[in-house]
C-alpha positions in Angstrom: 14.4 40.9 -22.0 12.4 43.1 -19.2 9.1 42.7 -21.2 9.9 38.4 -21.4 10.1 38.8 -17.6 7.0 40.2 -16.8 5.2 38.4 -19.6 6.4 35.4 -17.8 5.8 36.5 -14.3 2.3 37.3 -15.2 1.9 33.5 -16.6 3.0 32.2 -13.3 0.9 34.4 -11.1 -2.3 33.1 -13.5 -0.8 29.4 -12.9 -0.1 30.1 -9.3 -4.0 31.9 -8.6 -5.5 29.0 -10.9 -3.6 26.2 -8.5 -4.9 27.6 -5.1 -8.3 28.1 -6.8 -8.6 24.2 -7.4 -6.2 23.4 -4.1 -9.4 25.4 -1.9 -11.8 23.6 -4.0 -10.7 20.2 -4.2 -9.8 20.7 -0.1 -13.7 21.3 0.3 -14.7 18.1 -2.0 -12.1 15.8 -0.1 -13.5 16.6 3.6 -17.1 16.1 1.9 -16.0 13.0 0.6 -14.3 11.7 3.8 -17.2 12.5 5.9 -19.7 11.4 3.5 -17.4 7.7 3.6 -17.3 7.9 7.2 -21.3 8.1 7.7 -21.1 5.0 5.1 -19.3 3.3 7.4 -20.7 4.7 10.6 -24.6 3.8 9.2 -23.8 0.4 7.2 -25.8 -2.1 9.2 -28.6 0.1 9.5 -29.4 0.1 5.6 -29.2 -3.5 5.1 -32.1 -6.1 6.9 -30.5 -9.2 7.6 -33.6 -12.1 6.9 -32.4 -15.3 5.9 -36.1 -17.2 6.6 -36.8 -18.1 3.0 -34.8 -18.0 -0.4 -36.7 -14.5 -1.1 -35.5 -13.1 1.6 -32.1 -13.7 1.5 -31.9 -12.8 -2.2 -33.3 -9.5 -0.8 -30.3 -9.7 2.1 -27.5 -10.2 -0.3 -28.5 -7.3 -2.7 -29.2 -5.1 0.1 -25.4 -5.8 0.9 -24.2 -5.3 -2.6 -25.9 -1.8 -3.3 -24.5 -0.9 0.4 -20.8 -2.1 -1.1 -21.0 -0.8 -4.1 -22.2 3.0 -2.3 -18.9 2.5 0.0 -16.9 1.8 -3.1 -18.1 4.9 -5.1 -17.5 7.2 -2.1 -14.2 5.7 -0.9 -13.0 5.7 -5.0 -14.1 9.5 -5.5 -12.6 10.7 -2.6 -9.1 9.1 -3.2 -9.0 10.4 -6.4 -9.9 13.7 -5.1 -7.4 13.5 -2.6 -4.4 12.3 -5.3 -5.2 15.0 -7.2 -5.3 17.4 -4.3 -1.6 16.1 -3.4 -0.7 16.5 -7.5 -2.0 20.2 -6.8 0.3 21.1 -3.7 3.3 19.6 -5.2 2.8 21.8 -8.3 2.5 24.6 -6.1 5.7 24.2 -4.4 7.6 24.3 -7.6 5.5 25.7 -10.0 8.0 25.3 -13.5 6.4 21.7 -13.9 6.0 21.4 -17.4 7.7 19.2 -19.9 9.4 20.2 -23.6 10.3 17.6 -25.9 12.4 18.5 -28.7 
């Protein structure tokens, strides 16, 4: 029964190192990600030229816009899925028996 114990204990102590490994690593992507959304934000305007003199131009306007969009949408969409699974993380650290058996 001892040597179950520790056998165990050892599993956990992996599980628990391996959970605070990703917890520090996925703490470092989500700030990289926020800041990285908030200079999106901060610099939006500045990427895109507004012309609307000809068709041409504002063709050129309106993808400008999209590709700026679709930037914003990639950033914002990695970064919440970092930070869901950086919440996922600390709740399996607080109680670390999270698995599931089906008989």
């Amino acid at each position: 029964m001892n040597s179950n114990f520790e056998a165990e204990q050892r599993r956990l102590t992996g599980v628990m190192e391996s959970i605070s490994e990703e917890i520090n690593r996925l703490e470092d992507e989500t700030s990289r990600r926020k800041n990285e959304v908030i200079q999106i934000r901060k610099h939006f305007w500045d990427e895109v030229k507004v012309n609307t003199d000809t068709f041409d131009d504002y063709l050129e306007t309106i993808i400008g816009l999209r590709q700026e969009v679709q930037a914003l949408s990639v950033s914002q969409g990695t970064h919440r899925h970092a930070s869901k699974r950086l919440s996922t993380l600390r709740r399996m650290q607080e109680v670390p028996y999270f698995g599931r058996i089906d008989f």
